[in-house]
C-alpha positions as CSV (number, residue, x, y, z in Angstrom):
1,X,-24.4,10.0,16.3
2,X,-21.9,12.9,15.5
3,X,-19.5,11.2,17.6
4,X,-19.8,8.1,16.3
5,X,-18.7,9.7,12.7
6,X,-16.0,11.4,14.2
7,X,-14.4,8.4,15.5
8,X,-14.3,6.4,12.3
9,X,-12.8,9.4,10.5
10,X,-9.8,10.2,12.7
11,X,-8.0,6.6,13.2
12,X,-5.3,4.7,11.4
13,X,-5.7,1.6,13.6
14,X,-8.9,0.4,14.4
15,X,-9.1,-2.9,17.9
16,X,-12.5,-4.1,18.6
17,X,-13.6,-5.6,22.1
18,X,-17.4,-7.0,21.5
19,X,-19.4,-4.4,20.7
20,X,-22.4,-3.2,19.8
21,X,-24.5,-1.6,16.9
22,X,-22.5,2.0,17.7
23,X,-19.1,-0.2,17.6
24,X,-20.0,-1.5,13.7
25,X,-21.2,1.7,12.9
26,X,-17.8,3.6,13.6
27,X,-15.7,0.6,11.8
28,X,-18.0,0.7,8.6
29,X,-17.2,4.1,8.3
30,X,-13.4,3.8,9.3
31,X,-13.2,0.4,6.7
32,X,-14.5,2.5,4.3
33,X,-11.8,4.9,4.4
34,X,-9.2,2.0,4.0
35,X,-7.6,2.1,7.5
36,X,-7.0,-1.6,9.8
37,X,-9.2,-2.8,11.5
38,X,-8.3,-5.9,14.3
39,X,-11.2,-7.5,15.5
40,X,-11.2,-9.1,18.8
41,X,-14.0,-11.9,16.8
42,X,-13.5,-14.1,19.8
43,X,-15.3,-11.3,22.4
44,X,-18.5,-11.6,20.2
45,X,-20.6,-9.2,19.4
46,X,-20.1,-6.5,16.9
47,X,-16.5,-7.8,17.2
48,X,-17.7,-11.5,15.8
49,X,-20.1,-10.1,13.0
50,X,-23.4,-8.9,14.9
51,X,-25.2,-5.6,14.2
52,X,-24.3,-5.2,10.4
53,X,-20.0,-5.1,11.7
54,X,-18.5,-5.0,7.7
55,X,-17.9,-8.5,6.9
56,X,-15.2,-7.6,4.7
57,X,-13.1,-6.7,8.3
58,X,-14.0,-10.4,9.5
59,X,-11.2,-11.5,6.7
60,X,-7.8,-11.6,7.4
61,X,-6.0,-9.0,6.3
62,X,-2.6,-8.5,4.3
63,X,-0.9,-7.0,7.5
64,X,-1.9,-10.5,9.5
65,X,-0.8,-14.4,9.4
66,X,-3.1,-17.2,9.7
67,X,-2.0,-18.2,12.9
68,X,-2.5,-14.3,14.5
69,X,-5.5,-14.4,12.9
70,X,-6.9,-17.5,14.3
71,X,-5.6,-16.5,17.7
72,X,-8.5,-13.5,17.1
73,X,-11.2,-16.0,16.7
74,X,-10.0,-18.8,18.5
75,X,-12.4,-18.1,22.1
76,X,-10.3,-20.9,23.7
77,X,-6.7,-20.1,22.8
78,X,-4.8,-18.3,25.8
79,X,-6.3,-14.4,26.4
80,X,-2.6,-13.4,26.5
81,X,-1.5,-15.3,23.1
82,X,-4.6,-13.2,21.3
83,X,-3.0,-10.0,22.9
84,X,0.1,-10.9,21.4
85,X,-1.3,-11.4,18.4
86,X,-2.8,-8.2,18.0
87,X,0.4,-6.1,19.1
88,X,1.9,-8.6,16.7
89,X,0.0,-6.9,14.4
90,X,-0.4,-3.1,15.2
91,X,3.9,-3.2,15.7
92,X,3.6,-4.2,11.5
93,X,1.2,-1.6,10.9
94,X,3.5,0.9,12.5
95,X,6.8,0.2,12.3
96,X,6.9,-0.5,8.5
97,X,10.0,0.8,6.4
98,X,7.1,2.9,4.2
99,X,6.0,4.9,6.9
100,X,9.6,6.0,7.9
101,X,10.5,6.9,4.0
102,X,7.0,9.1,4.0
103,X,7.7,10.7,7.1
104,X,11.2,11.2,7.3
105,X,11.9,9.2,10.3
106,X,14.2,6.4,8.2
107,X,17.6,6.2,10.0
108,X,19.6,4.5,7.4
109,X,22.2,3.4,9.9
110,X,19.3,0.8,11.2
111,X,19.1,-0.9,7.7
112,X,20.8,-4.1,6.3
113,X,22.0,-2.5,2.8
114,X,22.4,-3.2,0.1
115,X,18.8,-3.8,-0.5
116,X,16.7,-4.0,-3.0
117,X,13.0,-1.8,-3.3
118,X,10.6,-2.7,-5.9
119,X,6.9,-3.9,-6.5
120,X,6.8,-7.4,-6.7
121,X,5.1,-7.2,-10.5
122,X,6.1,-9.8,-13.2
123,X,9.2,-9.6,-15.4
124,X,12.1,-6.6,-14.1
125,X,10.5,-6.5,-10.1
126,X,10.3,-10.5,-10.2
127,X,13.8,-11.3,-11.7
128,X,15.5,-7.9,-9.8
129,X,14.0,-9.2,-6.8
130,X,15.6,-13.1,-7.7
131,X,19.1,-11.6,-8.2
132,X,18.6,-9.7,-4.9
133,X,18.0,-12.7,-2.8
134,X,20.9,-14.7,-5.1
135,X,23.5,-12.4,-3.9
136,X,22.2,-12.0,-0.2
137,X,20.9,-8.6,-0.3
138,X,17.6,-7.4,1.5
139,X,14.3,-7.4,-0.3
140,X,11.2,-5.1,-0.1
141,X,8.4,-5.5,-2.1
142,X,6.0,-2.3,-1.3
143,X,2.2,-3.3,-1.8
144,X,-0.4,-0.4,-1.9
145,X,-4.3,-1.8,-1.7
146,X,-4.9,-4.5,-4.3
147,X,-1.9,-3.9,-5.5
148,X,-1.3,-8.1,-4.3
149,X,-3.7,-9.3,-7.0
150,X,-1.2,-7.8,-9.8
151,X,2.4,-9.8,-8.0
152,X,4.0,-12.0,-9.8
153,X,3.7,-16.2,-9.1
154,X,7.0,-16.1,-8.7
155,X,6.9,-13.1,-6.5
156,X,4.3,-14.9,-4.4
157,X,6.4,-18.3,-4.1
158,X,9.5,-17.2,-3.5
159,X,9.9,-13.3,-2.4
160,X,6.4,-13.0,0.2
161,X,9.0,-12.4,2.8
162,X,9.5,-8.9,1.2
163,X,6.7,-8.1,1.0
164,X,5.5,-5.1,2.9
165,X,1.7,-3.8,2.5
166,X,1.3,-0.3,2.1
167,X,-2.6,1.1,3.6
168,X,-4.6,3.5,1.7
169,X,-4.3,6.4,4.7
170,X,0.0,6.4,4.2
171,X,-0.5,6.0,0.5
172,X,-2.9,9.3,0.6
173,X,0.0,11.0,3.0
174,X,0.4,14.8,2.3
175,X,3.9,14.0,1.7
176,X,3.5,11.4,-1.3
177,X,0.5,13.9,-2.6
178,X,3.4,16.7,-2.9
179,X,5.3,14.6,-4.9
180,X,2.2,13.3,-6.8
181,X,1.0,16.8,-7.9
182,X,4.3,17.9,-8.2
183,X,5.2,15.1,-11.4
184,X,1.7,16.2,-12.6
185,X,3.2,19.3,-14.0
186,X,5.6,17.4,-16.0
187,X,3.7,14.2,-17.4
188,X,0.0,15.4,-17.7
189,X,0.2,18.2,-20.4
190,X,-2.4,20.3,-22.0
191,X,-5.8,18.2,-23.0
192,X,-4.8,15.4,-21.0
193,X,-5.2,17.3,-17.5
194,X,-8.7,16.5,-17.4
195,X,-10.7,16.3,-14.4
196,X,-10.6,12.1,-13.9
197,X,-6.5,12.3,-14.5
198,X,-5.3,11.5,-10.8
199,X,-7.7,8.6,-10.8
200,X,-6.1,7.4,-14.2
201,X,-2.7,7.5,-12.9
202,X,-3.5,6.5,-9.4
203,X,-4.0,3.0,-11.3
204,X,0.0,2.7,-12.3
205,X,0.3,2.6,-9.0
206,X,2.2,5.3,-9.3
207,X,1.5,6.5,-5.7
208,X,3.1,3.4,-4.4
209,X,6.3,3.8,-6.6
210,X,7.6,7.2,-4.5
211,X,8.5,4.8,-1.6
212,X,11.1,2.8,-4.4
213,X,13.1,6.1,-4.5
214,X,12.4,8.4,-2.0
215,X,15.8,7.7,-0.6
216,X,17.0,5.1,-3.5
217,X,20.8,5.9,-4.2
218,X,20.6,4.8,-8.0
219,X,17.0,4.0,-9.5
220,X,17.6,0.7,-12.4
221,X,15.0,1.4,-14.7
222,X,13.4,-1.4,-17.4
223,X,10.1,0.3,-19.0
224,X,8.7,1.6,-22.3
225,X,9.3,4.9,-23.7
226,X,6.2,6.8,-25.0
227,X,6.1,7.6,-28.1
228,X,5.9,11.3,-29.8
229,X,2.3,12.1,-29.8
230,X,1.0,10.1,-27.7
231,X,-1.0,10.2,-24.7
232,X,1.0,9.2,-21.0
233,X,-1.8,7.4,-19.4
234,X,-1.7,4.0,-22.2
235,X,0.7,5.2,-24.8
236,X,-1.5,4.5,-27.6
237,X,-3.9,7.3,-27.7
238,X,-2.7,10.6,-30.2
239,X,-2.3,13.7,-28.5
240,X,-0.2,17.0,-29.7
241,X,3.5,16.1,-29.5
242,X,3.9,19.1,-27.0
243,X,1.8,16.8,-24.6
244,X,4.2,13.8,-24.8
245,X,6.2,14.6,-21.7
246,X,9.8,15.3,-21.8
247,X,10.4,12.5,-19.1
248,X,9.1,9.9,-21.5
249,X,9.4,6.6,-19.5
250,X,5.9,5.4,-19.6
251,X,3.4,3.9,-16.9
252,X,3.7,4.0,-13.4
253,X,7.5,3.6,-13.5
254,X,7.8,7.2,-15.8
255,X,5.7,8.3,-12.4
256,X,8.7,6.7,-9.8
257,X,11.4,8.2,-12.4
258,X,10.1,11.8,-12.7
């Protein structure tokens, strides 16, 4: 049982073969956690949805397409097409341009500048994004979890090539933390530093944001300012003017600024 636990705590990448009720065990916990999980449904068992296996992990997931994930299902396509599905899949998870801005591994000589980083929302990210594609530049849309439900239409229509999904386990990286606490000091003053205020500002996706300009050249900012006295989570709520930060973009982009 212990090592059952162990194994869904310690993985980023999660590829089921069958399975049984040990195999859904370790995924429930490691889907819990926010990690990816590629079932091999077409191997049945646990893999296909037996012993309790999350049904939630049955769905295809942001980092897949239809087609790959039909090849997962799909017990009479080729065994070697599934295979290349799932590598397909585990290259995106691994290979994304987030996870060499968090851990330092970005070699900027490998990119196709100028290009554009933003969050896919409506109004600036959506229109920055359409004058990036206009004049040829590269687009990136970085997507922490559920961060898709709050993209643009337009976004979706016409940008979903940039996009690039961001999981919860490189959103929760020790580097992005440091940065995170670090701002902390400078936005959430006095009263406001209650015990619930990471989870406040973890909802401007404000974690998310570091990857726009970790290693941005110029940062093009369009945003409300806070006002004097008030509070930096919604910018209506009074609070001392001492506690209105000095920084005073506000929402998540005051976060990617500072």
């Amino acid at each position: 049982e212990e090592r059952k636990t162990i194994f869904g705590l310690i993985g980023d990448i999660y590829i089921t073969v069958e399975g049984g009720p040990g195999v859904s065990e370790e995924v429930g916990t490691a889907y819990a956690r926010g990690v990816a999980v590629v079932p091999l449904i077409r191997t049945g068992g646990a893999s296909s949805g037996l012993f309790n296996f999350p049904s939630e992990a049955l769905q295809k997931p942001c980092f897949s397409t239809e087609e790959q994930w039909a090849l997962l299902a799909n017990a009479d396509a080729a065994v070697d097409e599934s295979a290349k599905a799932v590598v397909a899949m585990v290259q995106k998870l691994t290979s994304g341009l987030a996870k060499q801005i968090v851990c330092g591994t970005l070699n900027r000589d490998s990119l196709e500048l100028p290009m554009l980083l933003s969050g896919a929302c409506a109004g600036a990210d959506e229109t920055f994004g359409e004058m990036a594609i206009e004049h040829g530049h590269q687009l990136v849309h970085f997507l922490g979890p559920g961060d898709e439900e709050w993209a643009s239409e337009k976004a979706k229509e016409t940008q979903r090539h940039g996009f690039e999904h961001v999981l919860k386990p490189l959103i929760e990286h020790d580097k992005i933390s440091e940065a995170f606490e670090k701002a902390g000091y400078s936005r959430v003053l006095g009263n406001q530093r209650t015990n619930d205020w990471r989870d406040k500002v973890a909802e401007m996706a404000s974690r998310r944001n570091f990857l726009q300009v970790r290693y941005a050249d110029a940062v093009y900012v369009v945003g409300w300012r806070l006002e004097k006295g008030k509070d930096q989570f919604t910018g209506r709520a009074d609070v001392c003017p001492r506690e209105t930060p000095i920084l005073d973009v506000g929402g998540g982009t005051g976060w990617a600024c500072q």
